[in-house]
C-alpha positions in Angstrom: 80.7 -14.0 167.3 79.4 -13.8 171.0 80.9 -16.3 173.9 80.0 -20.0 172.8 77.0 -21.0 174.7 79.6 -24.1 175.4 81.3 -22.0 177.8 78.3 -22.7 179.7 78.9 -26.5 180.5 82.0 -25.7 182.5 80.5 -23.2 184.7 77.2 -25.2 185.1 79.5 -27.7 186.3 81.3 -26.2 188.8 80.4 -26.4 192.6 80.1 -22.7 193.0 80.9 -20.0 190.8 81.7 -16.6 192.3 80.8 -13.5 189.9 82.6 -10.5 190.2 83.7 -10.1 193.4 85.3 -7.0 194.7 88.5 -6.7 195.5 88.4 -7.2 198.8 86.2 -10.3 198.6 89.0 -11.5 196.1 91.9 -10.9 198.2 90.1 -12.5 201.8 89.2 -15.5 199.9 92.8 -16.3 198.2 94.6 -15.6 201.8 91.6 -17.9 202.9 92.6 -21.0 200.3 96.2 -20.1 201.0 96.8 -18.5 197.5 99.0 -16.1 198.7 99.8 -14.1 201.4 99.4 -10.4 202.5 102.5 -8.1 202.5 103.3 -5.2 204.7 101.8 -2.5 202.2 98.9 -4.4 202.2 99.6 -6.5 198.8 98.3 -10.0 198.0 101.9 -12.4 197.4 101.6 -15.3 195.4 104.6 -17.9 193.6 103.8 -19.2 190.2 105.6 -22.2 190.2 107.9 -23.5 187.6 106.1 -21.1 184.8 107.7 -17.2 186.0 107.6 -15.9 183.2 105.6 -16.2 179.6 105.9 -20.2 177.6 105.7 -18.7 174.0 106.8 -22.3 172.5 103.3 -23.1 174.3 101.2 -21.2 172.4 99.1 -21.4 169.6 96.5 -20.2 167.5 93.3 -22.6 165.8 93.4 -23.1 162.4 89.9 -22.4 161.7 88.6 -21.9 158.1 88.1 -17.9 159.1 91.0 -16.8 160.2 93.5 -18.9 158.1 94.1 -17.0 155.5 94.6 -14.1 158.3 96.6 -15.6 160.4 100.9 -15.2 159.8 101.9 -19.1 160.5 105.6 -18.5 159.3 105.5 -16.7 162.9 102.5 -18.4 164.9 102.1 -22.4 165.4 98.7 -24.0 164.1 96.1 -25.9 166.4 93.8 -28.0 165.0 90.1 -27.5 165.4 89.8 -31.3 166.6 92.5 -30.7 169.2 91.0 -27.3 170.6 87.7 -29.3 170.8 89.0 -32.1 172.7 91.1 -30.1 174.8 87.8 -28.2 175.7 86.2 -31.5 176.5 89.1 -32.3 179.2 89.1 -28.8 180.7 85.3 -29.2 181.1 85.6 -32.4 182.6 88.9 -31.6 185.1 86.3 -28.3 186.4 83.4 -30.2 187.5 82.5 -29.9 191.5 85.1 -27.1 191.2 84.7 -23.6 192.5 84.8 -21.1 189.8 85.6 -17.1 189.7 83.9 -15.1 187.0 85.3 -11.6 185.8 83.4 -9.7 183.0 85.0 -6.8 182.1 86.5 -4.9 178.6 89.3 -4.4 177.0 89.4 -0.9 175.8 88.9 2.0 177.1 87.3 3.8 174.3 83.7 2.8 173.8 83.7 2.5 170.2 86.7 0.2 169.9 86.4 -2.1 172.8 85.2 -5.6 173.7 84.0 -7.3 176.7 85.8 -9.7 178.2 85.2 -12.8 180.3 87.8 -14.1 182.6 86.4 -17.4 184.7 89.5 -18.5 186.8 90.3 -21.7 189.0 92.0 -19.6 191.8 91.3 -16.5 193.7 94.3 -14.4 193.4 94.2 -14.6 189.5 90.3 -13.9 189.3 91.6 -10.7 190.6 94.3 -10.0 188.7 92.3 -10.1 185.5 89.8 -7.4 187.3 92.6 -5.1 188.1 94.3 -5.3 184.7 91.1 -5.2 182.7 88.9 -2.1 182.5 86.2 -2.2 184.5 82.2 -1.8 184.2 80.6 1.2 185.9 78.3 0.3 188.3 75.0 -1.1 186.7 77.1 -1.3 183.6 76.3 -4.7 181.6 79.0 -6.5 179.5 78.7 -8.9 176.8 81.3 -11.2 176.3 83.1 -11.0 172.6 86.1 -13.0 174.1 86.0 -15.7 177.4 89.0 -17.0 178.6 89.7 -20.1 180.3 92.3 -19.9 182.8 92.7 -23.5 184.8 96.5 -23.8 186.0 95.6 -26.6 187.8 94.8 -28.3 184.8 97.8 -30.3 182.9 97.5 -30.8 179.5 99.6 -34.0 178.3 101.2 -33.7 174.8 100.7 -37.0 173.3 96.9 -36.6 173.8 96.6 -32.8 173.4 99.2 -32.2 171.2 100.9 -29.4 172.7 104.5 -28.9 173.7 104.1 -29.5 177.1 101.5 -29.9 180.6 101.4 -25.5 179.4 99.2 -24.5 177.0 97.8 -21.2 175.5 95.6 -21.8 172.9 93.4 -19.1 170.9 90.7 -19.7 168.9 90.1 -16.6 167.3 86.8 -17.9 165.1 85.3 -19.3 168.4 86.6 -15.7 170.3 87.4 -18.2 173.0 91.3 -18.9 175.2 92.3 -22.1 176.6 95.3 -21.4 179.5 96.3 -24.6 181.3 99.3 -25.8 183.5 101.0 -22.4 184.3 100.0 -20.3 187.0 101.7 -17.1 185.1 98.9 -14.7 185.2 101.0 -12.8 182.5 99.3 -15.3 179.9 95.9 -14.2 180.1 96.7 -10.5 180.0 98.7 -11.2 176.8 96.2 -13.5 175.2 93.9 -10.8 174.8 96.1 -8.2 173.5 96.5 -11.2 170.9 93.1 -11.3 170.2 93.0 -7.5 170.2 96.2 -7.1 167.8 94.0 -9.4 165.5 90.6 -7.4 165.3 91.5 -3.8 165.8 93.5 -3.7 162.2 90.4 -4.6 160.8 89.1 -1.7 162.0 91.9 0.7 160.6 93.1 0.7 164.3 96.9 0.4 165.1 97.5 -1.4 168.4 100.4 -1.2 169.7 102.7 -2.5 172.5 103.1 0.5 174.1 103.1 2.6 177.1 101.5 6.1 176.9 101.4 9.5 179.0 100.3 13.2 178.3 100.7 16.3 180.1 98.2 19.1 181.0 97.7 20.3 177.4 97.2 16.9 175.9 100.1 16.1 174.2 100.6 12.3 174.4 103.6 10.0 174.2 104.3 6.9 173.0 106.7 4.4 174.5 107.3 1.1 172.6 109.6 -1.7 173.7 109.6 -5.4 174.9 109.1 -6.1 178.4 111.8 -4.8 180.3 113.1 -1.7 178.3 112.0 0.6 180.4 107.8 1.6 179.0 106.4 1.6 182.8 109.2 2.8 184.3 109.5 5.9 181.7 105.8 6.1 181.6 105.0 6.3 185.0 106.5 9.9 184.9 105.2 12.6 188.1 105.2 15.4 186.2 102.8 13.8 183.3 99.4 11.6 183.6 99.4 8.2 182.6 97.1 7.0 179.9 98.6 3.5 180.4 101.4 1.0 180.4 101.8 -1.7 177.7 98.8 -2.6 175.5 97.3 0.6 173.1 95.3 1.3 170.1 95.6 4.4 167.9 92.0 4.9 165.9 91.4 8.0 164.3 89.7 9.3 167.2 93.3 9.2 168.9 94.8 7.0 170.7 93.5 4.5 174.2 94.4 1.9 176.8 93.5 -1.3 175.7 93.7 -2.1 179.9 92.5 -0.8 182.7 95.5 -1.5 185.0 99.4 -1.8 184.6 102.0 -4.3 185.1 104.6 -3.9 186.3 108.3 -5.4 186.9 109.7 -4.6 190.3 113.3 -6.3 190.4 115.3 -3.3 192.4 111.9 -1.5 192.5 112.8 1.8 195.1 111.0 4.4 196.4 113.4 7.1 195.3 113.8 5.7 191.6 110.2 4.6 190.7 108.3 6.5 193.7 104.7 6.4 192.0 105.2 2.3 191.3 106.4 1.7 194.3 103.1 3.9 196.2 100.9 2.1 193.9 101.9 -1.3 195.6 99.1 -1.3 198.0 95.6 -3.1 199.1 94.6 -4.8 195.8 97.6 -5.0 194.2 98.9 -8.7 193.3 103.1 -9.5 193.8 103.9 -12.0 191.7 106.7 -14.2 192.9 108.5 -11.1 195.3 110.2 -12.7 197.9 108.8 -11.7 201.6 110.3 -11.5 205.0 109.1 -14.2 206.7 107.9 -12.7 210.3 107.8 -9.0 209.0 106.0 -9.2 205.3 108.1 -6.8 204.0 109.0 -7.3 200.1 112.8 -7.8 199.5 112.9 -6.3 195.8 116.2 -6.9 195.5 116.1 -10.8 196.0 115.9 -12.4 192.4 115.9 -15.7 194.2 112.5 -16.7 192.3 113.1 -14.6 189.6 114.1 -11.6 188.2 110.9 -11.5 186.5 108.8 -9.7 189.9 105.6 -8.2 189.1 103.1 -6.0 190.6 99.5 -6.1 189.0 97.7 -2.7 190.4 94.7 -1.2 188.9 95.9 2.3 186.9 94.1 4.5 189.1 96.4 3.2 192.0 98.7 6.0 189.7 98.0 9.1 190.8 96.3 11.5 188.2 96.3 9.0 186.1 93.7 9.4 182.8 90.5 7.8 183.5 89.2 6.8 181.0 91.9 6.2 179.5 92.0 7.9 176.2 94.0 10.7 174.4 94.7 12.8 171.3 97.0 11.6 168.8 100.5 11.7 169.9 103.4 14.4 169.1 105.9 12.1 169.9 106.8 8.0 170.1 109.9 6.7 172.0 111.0 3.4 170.8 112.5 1.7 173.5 115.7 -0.9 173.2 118.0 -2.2 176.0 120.9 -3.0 173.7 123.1 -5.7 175.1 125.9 -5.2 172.5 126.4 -1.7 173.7 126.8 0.7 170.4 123.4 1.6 170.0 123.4 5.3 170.8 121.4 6.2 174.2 119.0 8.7 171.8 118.5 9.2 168.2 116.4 10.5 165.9 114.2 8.6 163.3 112.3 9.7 159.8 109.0 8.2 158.9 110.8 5.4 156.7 113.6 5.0 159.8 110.8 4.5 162.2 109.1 1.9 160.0 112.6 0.0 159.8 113.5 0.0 163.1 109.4 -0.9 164.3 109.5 -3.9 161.9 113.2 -4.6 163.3 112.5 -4.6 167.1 115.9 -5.0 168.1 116.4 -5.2 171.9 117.7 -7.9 174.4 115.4 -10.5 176.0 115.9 -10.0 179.8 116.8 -12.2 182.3 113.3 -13.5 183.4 110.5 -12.7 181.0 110.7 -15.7 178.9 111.2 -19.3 180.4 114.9 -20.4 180.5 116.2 -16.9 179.5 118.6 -16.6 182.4 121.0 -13.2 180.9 120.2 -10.7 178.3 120.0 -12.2 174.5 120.1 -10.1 171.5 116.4 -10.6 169.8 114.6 -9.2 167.3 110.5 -8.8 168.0 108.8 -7.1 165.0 106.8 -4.3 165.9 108.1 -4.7 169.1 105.8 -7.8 170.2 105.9 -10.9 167.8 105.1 -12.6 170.1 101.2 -11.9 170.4 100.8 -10.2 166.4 98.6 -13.0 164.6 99.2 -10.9 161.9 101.8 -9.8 159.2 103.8 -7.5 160.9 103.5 -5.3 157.5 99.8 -4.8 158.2 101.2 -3.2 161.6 104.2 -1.3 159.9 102.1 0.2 157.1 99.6 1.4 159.4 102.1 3.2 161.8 103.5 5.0 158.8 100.4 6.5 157.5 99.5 7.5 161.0 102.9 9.0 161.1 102.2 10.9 158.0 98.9 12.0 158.9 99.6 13.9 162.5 103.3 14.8 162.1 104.3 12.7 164.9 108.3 12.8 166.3 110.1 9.6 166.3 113.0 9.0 168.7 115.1 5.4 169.0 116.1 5.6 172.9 118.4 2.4 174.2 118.0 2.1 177.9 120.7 -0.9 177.4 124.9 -1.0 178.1 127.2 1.2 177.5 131.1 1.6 177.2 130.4 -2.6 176.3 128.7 -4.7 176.1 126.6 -7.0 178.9 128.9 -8.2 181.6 131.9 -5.5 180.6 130.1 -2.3 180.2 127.4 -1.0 182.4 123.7 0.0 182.1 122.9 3.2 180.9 121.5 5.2 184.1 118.2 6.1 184.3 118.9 9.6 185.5 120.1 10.2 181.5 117.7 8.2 180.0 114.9 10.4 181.8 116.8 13.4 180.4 117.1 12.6 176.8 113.2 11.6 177.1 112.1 14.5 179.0 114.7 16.6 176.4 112.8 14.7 173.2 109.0 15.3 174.8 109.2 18.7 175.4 111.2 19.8 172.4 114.8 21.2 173.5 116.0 18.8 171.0 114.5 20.8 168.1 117.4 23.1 167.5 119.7 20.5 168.4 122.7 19.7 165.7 122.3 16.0 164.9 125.5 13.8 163.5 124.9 11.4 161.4 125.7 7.9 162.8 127.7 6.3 159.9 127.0 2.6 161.0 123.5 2.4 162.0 122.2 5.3 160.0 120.8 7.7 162.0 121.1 11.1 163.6 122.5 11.1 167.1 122.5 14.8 168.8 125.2 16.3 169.6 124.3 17.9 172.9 121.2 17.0 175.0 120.6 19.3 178.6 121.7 16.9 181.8 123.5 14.2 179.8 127.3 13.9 179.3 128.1 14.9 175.7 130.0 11.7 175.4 127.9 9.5 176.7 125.9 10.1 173.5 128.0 9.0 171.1 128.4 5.4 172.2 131.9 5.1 170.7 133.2 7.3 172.8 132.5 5.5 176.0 134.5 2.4 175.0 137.9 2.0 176.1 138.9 0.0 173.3 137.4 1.6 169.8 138.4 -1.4 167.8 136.4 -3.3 170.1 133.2 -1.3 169.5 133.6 -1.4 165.7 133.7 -5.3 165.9 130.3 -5.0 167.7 129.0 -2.9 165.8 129.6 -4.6 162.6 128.2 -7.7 164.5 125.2 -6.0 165.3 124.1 -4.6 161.9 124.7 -7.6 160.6 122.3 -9.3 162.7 119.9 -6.1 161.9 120.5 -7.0 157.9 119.8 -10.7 158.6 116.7 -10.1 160.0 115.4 -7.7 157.8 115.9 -9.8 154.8 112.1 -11.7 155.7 110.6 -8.4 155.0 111.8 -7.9 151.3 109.1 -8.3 149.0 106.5 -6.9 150.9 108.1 -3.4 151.9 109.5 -0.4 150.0 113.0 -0.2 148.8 112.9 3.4 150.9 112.1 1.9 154.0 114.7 -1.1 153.1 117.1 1.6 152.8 116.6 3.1 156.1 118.3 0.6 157.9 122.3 0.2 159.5 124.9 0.1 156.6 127.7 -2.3 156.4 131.0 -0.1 156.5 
């Protein structure tokens, strides 16, 4: 179903509507309104408020007769059709003799799997976030809009009338292909409503999508890099000696595999020049800072000042990368990195996975929540995200599991486990696994020295750790080994699978004793 031809009352009201501005236009008229201000490099800075990172006890999904029985509710709170309509009503009302910014773009780089988009946005510097973090028509390219959202921060929805949790909201109506953002000013929330709404039509398709970063290299061998925000996926993707195909959000037809954005973002707590040099040149003219603190007189970004939040982001178009693939599209890929920051500390740095491992640990999605990308989450917290992004699969996370093992099957495909976590302890005793190794053991996976590697089998969590990797410690792979106290790490441990048991026990009945099997063993 097209845009509702509702959508239409809200912008008819408006006082003036501004369509698809440039850039530039964007970025003159949000200093203008005092939406921000510009940096030194020439970025637009803006604060968010109280909301710094995404609500998910603020979002839902519409119970509408077609998507019930599609929708996983065990994992994903219901909305009434009544509410969503009234809700509408109010956001209608609070936009009259308001000026308005339209952004029509797609989501999806590859023609055949994509839809168009339509952003319309009460502020400025949001408007052009959503155009640098959405792919982008080609000049006298039209769009139709298969999705609008409705981003009004200013707008506060009250839970006795509305019935949401709080003034937030993020509600999807996935029959009525129409978002409803309200009371946060977390831009975040619109790029990850439509990788909802994305995650909900492309399995229809026989399309994985997948929370993901991806690169290739000159002879079009892609990589894969799942994990939850923070483990590393932009940081490891954004690699000089390979082109980006993207950041976060990807789909994987049979035609191969594409960038469900046009743009990346990313975090920049302790963002350097020397560690992340193609991130930190790609904060520039166009690119929106999302609560970085700035010198006062001078402009200059203090990265290193988590006084808002540790949660900093830059929003920059992906051609800001340099040699990045545009479009953004690719074969299938030789190899997938699943990405945890393990804040127990025994999870080895790099391991290797089987197809039936791989489907364990992608249903799993063990990692730590970091300090920062969820409200109220203030130190890392052990978490498991199925597929490595519950939060935004309206789905079963079995239709996403099956469909990454037969795609594993089909093209041969590598499958590494890499924690970019604590090690020699756990958070707070031991410290974070440096990046100079974890770029080693990637680089070391990718291009195949591990091939001939001997592997040890990893009693505990059941899998093969190498015993050798080029320009990493030897001990530093077994994890084990970098703890002072041993009896320590096998009280963690134990803790940890566990935790990996407990979890996995929702799945049983719906997935094969194999892949069951797969999984940590209690010793």
């Amino acid at each position: 179903m097209k845009e509702l031809v509702k959508t239409s009352e809200l912008i008819h009201g408006a006082k003036t509507v501004y369509r698809n501005l440039t850039p530039a236009q964007l970025v003159e008229m949000a200093v203008a309104r005092k939406e921000g201000i510009l940096t030194s490099n020439g970025a637009l800075c803006v604060t968010t408020g109280k909301y710094t990172g995404r609500s998910p006890n603020d979002k839902f999904i519409v119970d509408a007769p077609s998507a019930h029985s599609d929708i996983a509710w065990g994992s994903n709170k219901a909305f009434s059709v009544d509410r969503f309509d009234q809700l509408y009503n109010r956001m209608i009302a609070y936009a009259q003799n308001r000026e308005l910014f339209i952004f029509d773009g797609f989501a999806g780089a590859d023609p055949g799997s994509r839809i168009g988009v339509r952003f319309i946005n009460e502020f400025a510097w949001q408007n052009l976030f959503v155009h640098q973090l959405f792919v982008r028509p080609q000049t006298g390219q039209t769009t139709d809009a298969d999705c609008t959202v409705v981003c009004l921060p200013g707008f506060k929805a009250n839970p006795d009338i509305d019935g949401t949790h709080s003034e937030g909201f993020i509600v999807l109506n996935l029959e009525q292909n129409i978002v409803l953002i309200g009371g946060t000013h977390y831009a975040g929330e619109m790029k990850k409503s439509i990788f909802t709404v994305m995650n909900y039509k492309l399995p229809k398709k026989g399309i994985l999508s997948m929370h993901c970063a991806a690169n290739t290299n000159a002879n079009g061998d892609s990589v894969l890099f799942f994990g939850l925000s923070g483990t590393g996926k932009t940081t490891l993707s954004a690699d000089p000696t390979r082109k980006l195909i993207g950041d976060d959000e990807h789909g994987w037809s049979d035609n191969g595999i594409f960038n469900i954005e046009g743009g990346c973002y990313a975090k920049c707590i302790h963002l350097s020049k020397e560690t992340e040099p193609q991130i930190w040149d790609a904060i520039k003219f166009g690119t929106v800072l999302e609560n970085v603190s700035v010198h006062p007189e001078s402009r200059i970004p203090d990265y290193d000042n988590s006084g808002i939040t540790e949660n900093t982001r830059a929003a920059y178009p992906i051609h800001h990368i340099p040699d990045a693939v545009i479009p953004s599209v690719a074969g299938h890929p030789k190899t997938i990195i699943f990405l945890t920051a393990d804040a127990f500390g025994v999870l080895p740095p790099i391991a290797k996975l089987t197809t039936v491992q791989a489907m364990y640990q992608f249903l799993s999605g063990y990692t730590s929540k970091l300090a920062g990308t969820e409200r109220g989450v203030t130190k890392p917290e052990a978490t498991f995200s199925a597929c490595f992004g519950a939060p935004f699969l309206p789905l079963s996370p079995l239709a996403y599991a099956n469909l990454l093992g037969e795609k594993l099957a089909k093209y041969k495909t590598n499958v590494f486990l890499v924690n970019t976590g604590w090690s020699g302890g756990p958070y707070g005793v031991g410290q974070r696994i440096k990046l100079a190794y974890t770029r080693a053991m990637v680089s070391a996976a990718i291009e195949g020295q591990l091939d001939s590697a001997d592997w040890a089998l990893d009693p505990v969590f059941n899998i093969y750790i190498p015993t050798a990797c080029p320009g990493v410690p030897s001990d530093v792979l077994n994890p084990r080994n970098t703890w002072a106290d041993k009896a320590a790490y096998d009280t963690q441990a134990r803790q940890l699978v566990q935790l990996f048991i407990k979890n996995f026990a929702k799945f049983e009945g719906g997935i094969s004793a194999e892949v069951k099997a797969a999984g940590p063993k209690i010793q």
